[in-house]
N, C-alpha and C positions, 0 to 999 in steps of 0.2 A: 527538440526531440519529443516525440509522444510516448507518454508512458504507460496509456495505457490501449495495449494492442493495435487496431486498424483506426484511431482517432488522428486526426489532425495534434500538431501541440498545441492549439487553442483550446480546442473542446476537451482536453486530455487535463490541462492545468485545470479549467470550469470544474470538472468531475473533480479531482483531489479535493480544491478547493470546498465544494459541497459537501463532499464526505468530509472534510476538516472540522465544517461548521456543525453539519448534522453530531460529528462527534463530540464539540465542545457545548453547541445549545441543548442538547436534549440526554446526555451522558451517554449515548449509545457505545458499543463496542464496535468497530469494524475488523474483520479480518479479509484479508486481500494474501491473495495467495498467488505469487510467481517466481520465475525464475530471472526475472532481470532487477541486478540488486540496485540501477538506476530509482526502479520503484521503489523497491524497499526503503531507499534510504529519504525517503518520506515520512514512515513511520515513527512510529515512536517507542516503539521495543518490535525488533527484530528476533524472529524462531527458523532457526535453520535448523531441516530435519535433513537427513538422508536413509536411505534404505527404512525410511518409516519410523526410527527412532531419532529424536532433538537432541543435536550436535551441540548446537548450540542457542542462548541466551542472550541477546543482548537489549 
């Protein structure tokens, strides 16, 4: 499955993976913002907003 939009699941995992590393070698923040919580459940604190106020925290 690709997770992110019109990618292949090859090019799709490559991309998470980069942003993985970019976030652990260089301490960057990434935020990735969608509605499919396949992705999300990649990160590593999840914010679920509705109607523009955060529901939730995890």
């Amino acid at each position: 499955m690709s997770l992110l939009g019109n990618l292949d699941s090859k090019s799709s995992d490559e991309i998470v993976e980069l942003l993985k590393k970019s976030n652990r070698d260089y301490k960057q923040t990434i935020i990735m913002i969608t509605h499919n919580m396949e992705i999300a459940k990649v990160a590593d604190r999840i914010i679920k907003i509705e109607d523009g106020k955060i529901v939730g925290d995890c």
